[in-house]
N, C-alpha and C positions, 0 to 999 in steps of 0.2 A: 227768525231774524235776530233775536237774542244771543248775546254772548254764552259761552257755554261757563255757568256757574263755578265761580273760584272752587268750590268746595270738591266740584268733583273730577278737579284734575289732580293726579296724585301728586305729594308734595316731593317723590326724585325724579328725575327725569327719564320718562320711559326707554323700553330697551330703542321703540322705532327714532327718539332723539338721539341716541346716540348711532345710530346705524345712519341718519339723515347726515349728522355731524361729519364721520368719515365721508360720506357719501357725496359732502358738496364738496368737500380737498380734493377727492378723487377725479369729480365730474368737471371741477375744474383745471385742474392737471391736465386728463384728457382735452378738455377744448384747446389750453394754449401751446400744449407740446404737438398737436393734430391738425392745428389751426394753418392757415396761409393767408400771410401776413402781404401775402404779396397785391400792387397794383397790377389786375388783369385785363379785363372787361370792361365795359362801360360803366357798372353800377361800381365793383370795387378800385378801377383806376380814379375815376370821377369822386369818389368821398375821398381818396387818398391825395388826388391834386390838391382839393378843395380844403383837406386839412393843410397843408404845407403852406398855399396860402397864405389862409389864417393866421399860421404860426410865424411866416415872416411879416405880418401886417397890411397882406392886400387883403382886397377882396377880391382883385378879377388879375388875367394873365395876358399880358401882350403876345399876339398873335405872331408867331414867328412865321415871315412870307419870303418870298422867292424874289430875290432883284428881276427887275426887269416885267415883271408882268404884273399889269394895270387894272384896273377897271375901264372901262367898263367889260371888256373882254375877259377881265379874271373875278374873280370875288375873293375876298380874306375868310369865309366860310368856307370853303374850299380848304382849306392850313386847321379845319377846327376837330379835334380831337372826339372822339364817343368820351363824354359824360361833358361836353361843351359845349357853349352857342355861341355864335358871332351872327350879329347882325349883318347882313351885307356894305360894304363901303366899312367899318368900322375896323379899329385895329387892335380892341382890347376885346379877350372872350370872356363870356360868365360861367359859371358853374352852373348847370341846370338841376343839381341833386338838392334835398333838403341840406342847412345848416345844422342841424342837432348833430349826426352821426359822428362830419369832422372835427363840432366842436368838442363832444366825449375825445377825440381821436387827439387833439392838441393836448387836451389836459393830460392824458396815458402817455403821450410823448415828452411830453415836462419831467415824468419823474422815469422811465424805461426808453427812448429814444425813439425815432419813427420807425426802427426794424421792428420794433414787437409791438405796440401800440394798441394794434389790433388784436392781438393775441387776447393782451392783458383787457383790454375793455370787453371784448364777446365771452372771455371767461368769467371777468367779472359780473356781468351782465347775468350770464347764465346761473353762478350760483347765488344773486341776489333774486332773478326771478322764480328761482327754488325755495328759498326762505319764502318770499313773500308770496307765493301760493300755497304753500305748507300753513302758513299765519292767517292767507284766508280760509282754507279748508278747515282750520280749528276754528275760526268765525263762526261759519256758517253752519257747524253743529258736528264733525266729523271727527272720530276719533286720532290720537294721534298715529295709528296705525295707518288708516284710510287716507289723513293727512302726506304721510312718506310715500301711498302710492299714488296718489295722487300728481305730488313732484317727480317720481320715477315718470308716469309716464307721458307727461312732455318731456322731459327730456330724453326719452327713447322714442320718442316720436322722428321720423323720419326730416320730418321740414324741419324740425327745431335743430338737430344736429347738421343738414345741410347748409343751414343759413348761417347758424353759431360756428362753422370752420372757416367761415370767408366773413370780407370785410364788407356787410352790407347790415342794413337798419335793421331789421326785420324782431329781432329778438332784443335786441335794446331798446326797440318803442313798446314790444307788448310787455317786458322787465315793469319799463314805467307806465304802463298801463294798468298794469299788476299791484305798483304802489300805490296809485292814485285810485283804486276802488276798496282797496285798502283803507287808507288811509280815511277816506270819505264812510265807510263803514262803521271805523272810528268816533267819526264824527258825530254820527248820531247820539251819544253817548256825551261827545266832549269837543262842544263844536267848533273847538280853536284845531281841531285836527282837520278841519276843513281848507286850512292856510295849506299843509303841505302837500293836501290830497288838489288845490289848484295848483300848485308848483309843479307836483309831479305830471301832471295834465299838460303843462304848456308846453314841459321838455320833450312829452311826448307826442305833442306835436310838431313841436322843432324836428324831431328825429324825423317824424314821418306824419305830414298835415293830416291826415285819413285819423289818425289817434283820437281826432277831435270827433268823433265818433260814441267812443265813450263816452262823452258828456251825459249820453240817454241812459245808462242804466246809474248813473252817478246820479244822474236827477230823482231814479226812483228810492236810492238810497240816499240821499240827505235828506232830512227833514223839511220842509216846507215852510222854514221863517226867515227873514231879510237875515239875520245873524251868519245864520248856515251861508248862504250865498254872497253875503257879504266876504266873508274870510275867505271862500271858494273864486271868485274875483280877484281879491287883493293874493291872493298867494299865486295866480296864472295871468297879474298883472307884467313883472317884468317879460317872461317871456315874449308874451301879447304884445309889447313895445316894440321889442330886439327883433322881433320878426316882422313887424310891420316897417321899422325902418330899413333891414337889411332888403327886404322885397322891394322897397321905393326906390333902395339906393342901387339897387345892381337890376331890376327889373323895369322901373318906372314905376311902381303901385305897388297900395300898400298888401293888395289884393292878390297880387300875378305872383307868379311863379316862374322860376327853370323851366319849368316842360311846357309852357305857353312864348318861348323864346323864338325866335325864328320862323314867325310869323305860324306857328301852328296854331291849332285849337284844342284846347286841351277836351273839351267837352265830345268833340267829336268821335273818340274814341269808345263813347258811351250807346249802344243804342239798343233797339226791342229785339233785332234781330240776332244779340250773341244771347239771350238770355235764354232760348231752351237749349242751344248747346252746351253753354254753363252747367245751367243746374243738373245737366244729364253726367255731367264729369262732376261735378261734387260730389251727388250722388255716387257716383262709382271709385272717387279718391278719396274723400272725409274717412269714410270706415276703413278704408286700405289704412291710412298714415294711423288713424287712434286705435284701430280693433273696433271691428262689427260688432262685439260684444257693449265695449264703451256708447258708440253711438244709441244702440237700440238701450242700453238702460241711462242712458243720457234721455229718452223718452219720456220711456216710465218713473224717472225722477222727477221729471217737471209737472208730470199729471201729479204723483204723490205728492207735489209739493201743492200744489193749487190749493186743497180744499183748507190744509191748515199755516199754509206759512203761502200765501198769495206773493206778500210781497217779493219774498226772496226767489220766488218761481220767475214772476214778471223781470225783476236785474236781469237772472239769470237769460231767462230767455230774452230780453233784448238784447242785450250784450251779445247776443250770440245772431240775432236779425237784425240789426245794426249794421255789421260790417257784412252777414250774405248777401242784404240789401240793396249795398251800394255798390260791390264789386261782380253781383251778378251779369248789371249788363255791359260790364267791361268788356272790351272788345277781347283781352288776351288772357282772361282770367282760367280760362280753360282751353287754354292750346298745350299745356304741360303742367306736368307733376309741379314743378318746382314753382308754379305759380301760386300755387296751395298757401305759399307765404304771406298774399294779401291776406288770408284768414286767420292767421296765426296768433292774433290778438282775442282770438273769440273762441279758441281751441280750450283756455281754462276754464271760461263757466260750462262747457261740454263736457268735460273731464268730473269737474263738481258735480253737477246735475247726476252723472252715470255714479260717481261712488257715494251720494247722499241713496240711490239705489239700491246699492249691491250694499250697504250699511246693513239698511235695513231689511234684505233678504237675510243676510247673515244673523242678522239676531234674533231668525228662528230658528239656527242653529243647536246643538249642544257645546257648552261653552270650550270643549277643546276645539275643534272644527269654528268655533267663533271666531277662536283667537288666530287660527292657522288660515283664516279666508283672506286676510289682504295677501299674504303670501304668495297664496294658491294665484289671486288677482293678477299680483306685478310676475307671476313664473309665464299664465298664462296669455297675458296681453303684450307683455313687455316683450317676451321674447318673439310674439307676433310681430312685433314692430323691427324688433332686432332684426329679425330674419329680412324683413321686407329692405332694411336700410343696408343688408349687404347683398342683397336682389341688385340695388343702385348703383352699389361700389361708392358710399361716401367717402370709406377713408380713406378715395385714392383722392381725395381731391385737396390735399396740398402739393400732391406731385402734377399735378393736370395743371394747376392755376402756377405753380414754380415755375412753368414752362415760359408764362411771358418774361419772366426776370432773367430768365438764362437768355431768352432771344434778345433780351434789351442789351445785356452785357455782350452779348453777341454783337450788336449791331457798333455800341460801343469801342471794341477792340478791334473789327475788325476794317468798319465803311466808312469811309473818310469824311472829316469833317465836313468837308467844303460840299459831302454828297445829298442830292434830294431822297428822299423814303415815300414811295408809295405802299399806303399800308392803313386799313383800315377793325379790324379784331384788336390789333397791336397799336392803334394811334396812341388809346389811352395810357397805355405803358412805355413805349417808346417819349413822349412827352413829360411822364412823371422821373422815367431812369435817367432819361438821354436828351439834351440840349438840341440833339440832331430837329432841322425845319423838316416836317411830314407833308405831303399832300393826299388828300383820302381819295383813291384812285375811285371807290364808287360814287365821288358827286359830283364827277366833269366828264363830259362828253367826250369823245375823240378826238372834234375839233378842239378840244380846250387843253386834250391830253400833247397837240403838237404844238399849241404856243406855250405847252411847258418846254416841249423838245426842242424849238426854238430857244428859250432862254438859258436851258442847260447847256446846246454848243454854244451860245454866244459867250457866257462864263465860264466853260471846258468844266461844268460841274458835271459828274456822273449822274445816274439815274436810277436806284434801287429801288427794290420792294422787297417788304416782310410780311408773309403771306401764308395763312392757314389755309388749308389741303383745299376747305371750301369754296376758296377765293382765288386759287390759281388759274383754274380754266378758264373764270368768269372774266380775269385781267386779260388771260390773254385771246379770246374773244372780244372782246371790247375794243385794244389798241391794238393787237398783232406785233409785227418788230420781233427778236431775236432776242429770247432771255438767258442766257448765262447764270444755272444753279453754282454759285459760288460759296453755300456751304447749309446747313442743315441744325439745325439744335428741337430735336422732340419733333412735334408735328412743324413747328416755322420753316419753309426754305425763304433762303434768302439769294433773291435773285439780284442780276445786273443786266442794263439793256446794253446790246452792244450791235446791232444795227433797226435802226426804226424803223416802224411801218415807212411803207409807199405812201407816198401824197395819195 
């Protein structure tokens, strides 16, 4: 658990610091020139509303509705966009996403504009969470070799690059997750470093509430006097404020949340019956995204570490059962690859664990083969990752997510103002692009869909839809009526009704 002794780090800076040094320009170049910056989906429309927001001074967004239709026979939930809630009867939505993400997203927008925003914060994110697990891995006793591969391989990690090219939490909460065990590490030593190791704790719960998570292996690294915890308090005090009031004000409590909006239950989503499903896909994903190698000596590092460094064994391994713990019996936590991101905060003390291992396998080397084993590590792990992340086709994914921004400008240029949009994939983009009123054809019945068709002859407004491949058959089984493909951009057609179903 000790610092590794002044005396025997050498006094220039090794070759692997200056190979890290290129290495975060690089890796960050790649993330913002690769990046898509665009509002698509639910998770990246919804932070990107919820920035804009922000940055003009609301906190929530009037429901843009359809003259003519009423409650009780219509509802303004009906008008509400993926990454939104409306209460029924009400006519302002909330954001159901965390506040951390947009609020990085407003501040990136102050000095680069809201087209890149996100570029610039998930790159910067990504080469501060490379520093500061490179600064823990020289912590926790690893050389600065071990260190650099350590940082390569999250960042060739499969989830890490998937989530770091779009605009979603995931790699900015484990960044400051990264700081704030850091930091708290620190502390031990000089426990006013306890202040920003709570700081960075609160942000990273803002980004993503789950971060509060860390609080367990933070507890086995601070020392155990009111001082420690004192300063760890007052530094995750304002946050702890900011989100208590933003949750009262836009939720009712200081407790609730966006995703408890709408009369759900959040808890629900939790139960005994996903949990051997889960663990049978972690089981079968963890080792795919790190390398089966990483995992199995991510083992035998935490047995080695037991008998003489306990402590640092116990972080490690909570930090890392901590977050399997809570996301096991999530209902979606293993229905896909990409879910893998709830864990993604718990991927660096697995990473530590495997190369405080492969350390100390190498150092029964001879000292050429010493020196050429992280190497040997990042050719053979790394490029297992690589391989696997172009198995996925990451880097098409600024050209797959650009697709909602060309559909929006589509819908833009082409559908006249005065026209209705059904359209559910694309709500949350169409809303951030386009002023255009949407109704989400999947949450009204057919009778609801004709006392739209009702209000649209009454006002001679048209009737469109922007519609992914998945969701064409689905509308037109649902409502029937005559659709008119009136144009195309990527997977979106863009239809017109141009005679209605039959009563």
């Amino acid at each position: 658990m000790d610092s590794v002794p002044p005396a025997s780090r050498p006094a220039r800076p090794p070759l692997a610091g200056l190979v890290l040094a290129v290495a975060l320009v690089a890796y960050g170049w790649f993330i913002y020139q690769d990046g898509a910056p665009y509002a698509g989906g639910a998770d990246s429309s919804g932070y990107l509303n919820s920035a804009r927001l922000l940055a003009s001074g609301r906190l929530t967004d009037r429901v843009r509705t359809v003259p003519g239709l009423d409650p009780p026979a219509w509802n303004t939930f009906f008008h509400q966009p993926l990454g939104y809630a409306v209460k029924p009867g009400q006519t302002e939505m909330v954001p159901i996403y965390p506040v951390g993400l947009p609020l990085h997203y407003v501040v990136g927008a102050w000095f680069v504009g809201f087209e890149k925003t996100a570029r610039v914060v998930n790159a910067l994110a990504s080469v501060a969470a490379g520093l500061l697990l490179f600064g823990l891995a020289r912590r926790v006793g690893l050389g600065a070799g071990w260190a650099a591969v350590a940082v390569a391989l999250l960042w060739c990690c499969p989830i890490w690059i998937f989530h770091a090219l779009q605009p979603l939490s995931d790699c900015v909460a484990t960044a400051w997750v990264l700081a704030a065990v850091l930091a708290a590490w620190h502390a031990a030593d000089r426990p006013r470093w306890a202040v920003p190791a709570g700081a960075a704790l609160g942000i990273a719960v803002l980004v993503r509430p789950t971060s509060l998570l860390a609080l367990i292996p933070l507890a086995v690294l601070l020392p155990r006097t009111g001082r420690h915890w004192r300063h760890l308090v007052l530094g995750g005090l304002p946050a702890a404020v900011f989100l208590g009031w933003y949750n009262a004000t836009l939720y009712g409590g200081v407790l609730q949340t966006g995703y408890s909006q709408g009369g759900s239950d959040l808890w629900s989503a939790f139960g005994r019956e996903f949990v051997a499903v889960n663990l049978a896909f972690f089981a079968a994903w963890i080792p795919r995204v790190l390398s089966w190698p990483v995992v199995l000596l991510a083992v035998l590092g935490l047995a080695w570490l037991w008998p003489g460094q306990r402590r640092l064994a116990v972080a490690l391994l909570l930090w890392i059962a901590a977050f399997l713990a809570f996301y096991t019996p999530y209902f979606c936590a293993g229905e896909s690859w990409g879910y893998l991101r709830f864990l993604l905060p718990a991927f660096p003390p697995v990473i530590l664990a495997a190369l405080l291992a492969a350390q100390r396998l190498a150092a029964a080397l001879p000292r050429t083969a010493r020196r050429l084993a992280p190497a040997l590590v990042v050719l053979g792990t790394a490029s297992f990752q690589l391989a696997l992340a172009d198995e996925l086709h990451l880097t098409d994914i600024r050209s797959g997510e650009r697709n909602y921004w060309v559909a929006a400008r589509w819908i833009r240029d082409h559908v006249p103002a005065d026209a209705i949009v059904l359209a559910m994939q694309m709500s949350g983009a169409i809303t951030y692009y386009d002023p255009q009123p949407i109704v989400r054809w999947d949450q009204i019945t057919p009778a609801q869909f004709a006392l739209l068709r009702q209000a649209e002859a009454a006002r001679h407004q048209p009737l469109w839809a922007a519609l992914f491949p998945f969701e064409q058959r689905q509308l037109k089984e649902r409502f029937g009526g005559t659709w008119r493909v009136e144009g195309r951009e990527g997977p979106v057609e863009f239809w017109r009704l141009e005679v209605p179903a039959a009563p």
